[in-house]
TORVOBA-757325 format. One record per residue (C-alpha): residue number from 1; residue in three letters; x, y, z. Coordinates in Angstrom, 1 decimal. Each point is the difference from the previous one (the first is absolute). Example, Ala and Ser with C-alpha at 12.3 -4.5 7.8 and 13.67 -1.06 7.14 Angstrom:
2
num  residuo  u  v  w
1  ALA  12.3  -4.5  7.8
2  SER  1.4  3.4  -0.7
# end
This chain:
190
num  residuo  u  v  w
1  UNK  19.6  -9.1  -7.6
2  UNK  -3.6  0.9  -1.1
3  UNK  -2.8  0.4  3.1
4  UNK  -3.6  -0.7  -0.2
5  UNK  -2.2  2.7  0.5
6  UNK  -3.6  -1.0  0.4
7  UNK  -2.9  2.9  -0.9
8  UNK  -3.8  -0.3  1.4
9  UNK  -1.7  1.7  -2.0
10  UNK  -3.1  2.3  1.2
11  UNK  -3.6  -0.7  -0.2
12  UNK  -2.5  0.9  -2.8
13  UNK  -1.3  -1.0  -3.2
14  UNK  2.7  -0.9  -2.4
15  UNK  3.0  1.5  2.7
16  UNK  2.3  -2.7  -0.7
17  UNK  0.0  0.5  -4.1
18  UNK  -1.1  3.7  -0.4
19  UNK  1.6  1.9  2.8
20  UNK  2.5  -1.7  2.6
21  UNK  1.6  -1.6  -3.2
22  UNK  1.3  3.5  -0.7
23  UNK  1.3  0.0  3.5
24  UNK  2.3  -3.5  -0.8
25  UNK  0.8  1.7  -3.1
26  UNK  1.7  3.0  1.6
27  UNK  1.5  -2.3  2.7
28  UNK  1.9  -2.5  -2.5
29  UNK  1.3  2.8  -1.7
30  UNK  1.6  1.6  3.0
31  UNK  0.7  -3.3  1.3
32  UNK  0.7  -2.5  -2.6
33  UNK  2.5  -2.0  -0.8
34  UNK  0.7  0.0  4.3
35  UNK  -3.6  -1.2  0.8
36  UNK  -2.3  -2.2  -1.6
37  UNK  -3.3  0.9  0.3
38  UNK  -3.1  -2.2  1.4
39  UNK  -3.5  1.4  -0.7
40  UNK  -2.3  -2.6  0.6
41  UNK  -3.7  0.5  -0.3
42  UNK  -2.0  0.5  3.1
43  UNK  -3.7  -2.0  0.0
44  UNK  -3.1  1.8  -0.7
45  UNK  1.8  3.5  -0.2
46  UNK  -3.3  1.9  -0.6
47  UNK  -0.7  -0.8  3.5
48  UNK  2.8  -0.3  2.1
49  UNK  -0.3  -1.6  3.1
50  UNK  2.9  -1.5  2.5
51  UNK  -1.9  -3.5  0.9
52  UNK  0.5  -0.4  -4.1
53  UNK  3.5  1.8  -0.2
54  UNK  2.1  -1.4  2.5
55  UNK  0.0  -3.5  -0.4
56  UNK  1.2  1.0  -3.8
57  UNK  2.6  2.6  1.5
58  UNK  1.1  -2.8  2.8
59  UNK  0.4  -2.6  -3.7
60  UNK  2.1  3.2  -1.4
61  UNK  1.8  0.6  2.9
62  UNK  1.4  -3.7  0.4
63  UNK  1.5  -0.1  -3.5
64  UNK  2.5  2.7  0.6
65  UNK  3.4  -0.1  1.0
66  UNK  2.2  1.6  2.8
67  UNK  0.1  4.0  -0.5
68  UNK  -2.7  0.4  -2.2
69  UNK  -1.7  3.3  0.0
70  UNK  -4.2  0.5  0.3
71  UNK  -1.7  3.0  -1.8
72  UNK  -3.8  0.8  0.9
73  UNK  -2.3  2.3  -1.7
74  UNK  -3.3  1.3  1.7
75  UNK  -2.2  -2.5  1.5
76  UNK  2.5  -2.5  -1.3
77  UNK  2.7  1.7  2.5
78  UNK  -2.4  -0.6  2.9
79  UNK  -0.7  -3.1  -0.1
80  UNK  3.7  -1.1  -0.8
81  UNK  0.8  1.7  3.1
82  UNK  -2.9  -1.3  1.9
83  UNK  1.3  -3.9  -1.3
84  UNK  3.5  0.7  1.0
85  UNK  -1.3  1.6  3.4
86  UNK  -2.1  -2.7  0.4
87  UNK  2.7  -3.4  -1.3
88  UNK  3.5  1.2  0.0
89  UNK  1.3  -1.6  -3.2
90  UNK  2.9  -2.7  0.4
91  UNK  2.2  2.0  -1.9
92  UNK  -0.5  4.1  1.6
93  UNK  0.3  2.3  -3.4
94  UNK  2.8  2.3  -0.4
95  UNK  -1.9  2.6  0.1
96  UNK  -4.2  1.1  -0.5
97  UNK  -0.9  2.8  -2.2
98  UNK  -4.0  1.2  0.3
99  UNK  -1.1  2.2  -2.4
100  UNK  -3.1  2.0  0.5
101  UNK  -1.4  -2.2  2.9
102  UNK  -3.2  0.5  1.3
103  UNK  0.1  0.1  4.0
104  UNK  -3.2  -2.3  1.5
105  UNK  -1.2  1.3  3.0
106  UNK  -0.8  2.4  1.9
107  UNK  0.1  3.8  -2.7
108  UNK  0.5  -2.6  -2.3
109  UNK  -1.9  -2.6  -2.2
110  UNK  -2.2  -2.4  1.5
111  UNK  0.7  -3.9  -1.0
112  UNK  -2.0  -2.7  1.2
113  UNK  2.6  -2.1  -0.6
114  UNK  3.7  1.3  1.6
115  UNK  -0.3  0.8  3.5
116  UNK  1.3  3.5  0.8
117  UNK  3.4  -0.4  1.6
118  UNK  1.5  3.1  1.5
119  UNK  3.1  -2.0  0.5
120  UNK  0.5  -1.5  -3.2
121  UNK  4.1  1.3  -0.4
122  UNK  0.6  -2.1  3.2
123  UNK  -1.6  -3.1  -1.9
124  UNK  2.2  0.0  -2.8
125  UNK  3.8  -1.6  -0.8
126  UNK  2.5  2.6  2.6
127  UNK  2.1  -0.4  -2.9
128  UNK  -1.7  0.9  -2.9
129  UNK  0.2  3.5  -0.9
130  UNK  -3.5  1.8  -0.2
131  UNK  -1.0  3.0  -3.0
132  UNK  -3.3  1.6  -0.5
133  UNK  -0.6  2.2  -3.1
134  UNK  -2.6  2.3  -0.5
135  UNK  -1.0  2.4  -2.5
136  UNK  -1.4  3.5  0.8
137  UNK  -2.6  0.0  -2.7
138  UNK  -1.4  -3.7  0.9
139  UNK  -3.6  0.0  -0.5
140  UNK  -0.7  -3.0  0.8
141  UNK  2.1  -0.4  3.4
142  UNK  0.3  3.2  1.6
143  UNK  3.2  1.1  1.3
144  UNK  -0.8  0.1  3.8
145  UNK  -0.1  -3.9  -0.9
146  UNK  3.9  0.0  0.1
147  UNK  0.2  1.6  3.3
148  UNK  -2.6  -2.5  1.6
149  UNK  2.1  -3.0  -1.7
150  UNK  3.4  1.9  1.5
151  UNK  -1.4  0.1  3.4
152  UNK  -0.6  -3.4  -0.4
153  UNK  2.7  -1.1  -1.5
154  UNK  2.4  2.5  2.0
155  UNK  3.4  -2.0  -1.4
156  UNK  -1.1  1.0  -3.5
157  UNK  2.2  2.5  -2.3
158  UNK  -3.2  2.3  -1.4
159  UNK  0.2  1.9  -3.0
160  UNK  -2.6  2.7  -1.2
161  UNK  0.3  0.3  -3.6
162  UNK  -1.1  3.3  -1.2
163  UNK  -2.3  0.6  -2.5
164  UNK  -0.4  -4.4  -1.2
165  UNK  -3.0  -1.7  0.3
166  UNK  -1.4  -3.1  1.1
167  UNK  2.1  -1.5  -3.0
168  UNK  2.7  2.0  1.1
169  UNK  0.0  1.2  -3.3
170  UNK  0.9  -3.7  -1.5
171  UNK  3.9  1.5  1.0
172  UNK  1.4  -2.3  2.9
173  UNK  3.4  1.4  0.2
174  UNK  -0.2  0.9  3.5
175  UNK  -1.0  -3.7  0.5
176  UNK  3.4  -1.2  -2.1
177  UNK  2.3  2.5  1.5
178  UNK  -0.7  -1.3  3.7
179  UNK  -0.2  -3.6  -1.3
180  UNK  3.5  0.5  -1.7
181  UNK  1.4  1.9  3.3
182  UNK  -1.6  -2.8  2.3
183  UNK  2.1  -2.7  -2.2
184  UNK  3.4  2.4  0.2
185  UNK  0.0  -0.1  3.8
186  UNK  -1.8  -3.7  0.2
187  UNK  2.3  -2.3  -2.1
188  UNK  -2.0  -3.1  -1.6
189  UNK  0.5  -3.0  2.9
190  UNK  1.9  -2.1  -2.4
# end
């Protein structure tokens, strides 16, 4: 049986077309034909913001089925985890996966729009598995970022990527490998 996996994409100009596109790409070719792959534009990605985001993540959300797996890049990851911290979806995911996530707070980045939460892991679905990914050579969310977001989220499986960058070097095997090891000891619930 195929699973949904749903992928917020990051912020920027042109993110969704010209660089987390390459991230869906290396996901449906570790993952396809098991998954099928949502990538729905977020609104006004030049300029993310989470008043503007979550409503369109909550829309997202409600469409999928039981066991369906959420991906999050960058400021895309936060503020999916911020919604689900926030609104525990009808349906908890079989597992989140945040990739490069800035931490918001304290050491971290300021937001004037998600509140700092030192205990966001407590806020999300017990049973959804948590994974942060971060690359060594991210320049654009610095690596102490993953242990802020692990402290945080102290449920979370973390893994430092040597040597990838913010991108994780367009190569989300690590991603797949848990996703498919998450599915081998979490049958679908049909």
């Amino acid at each position: 049986m195929t699973r949904q996996l749903l992928f917020v994409q990051g912020g920027g100009e042109n993110a969704h077309d010209e660089w987390d596109s390459k991230l869906v790409e290396s996901l449906e070719r570790e993952l396809e034909p098991d998954y099928e792959i949502l990538y729905p534009r977020m609104p006004e990605e030049d300029d993310p913001n989470f008043a503007r985001w979550k409503p369109a993540l909550r829309k997202e959300l409600d469409k999928l089925d039981d066991g369906a797996v959420l991906v999050g890049h960058s400021i895309g990851a936060t503020i999916l985890v911020h919604s689900l911290a926030e609104e525990r979806p009808e349906r908890p995911p079989a597992g989140i996966f945040l990739v490069s996530m800035p931490f918001i707070g304290k050491e971290g980045w300021p937001s004037d729009d998600i509140k700092p939460d030192p205990d966001l892991g407590a806020k999300l679905p017990a049973q959804s598995p948590v994974y942060l990914y971060q690359g060594s050579a991210d320049e654009t969310v610095p690596a102490k970022h993953a242990e802020l977001n692990a402290k945080a989220i102290p449920q979370a499986v973390v893994r430092k990527l040597s040597g990838r960058d913010h991108q994780l070097d367009n190569d989300m095997s690590e991603v797949a490998a848990d996703i498919h090891d998450l599915r081998r000891r979490k049958p679908s619930p049909e």
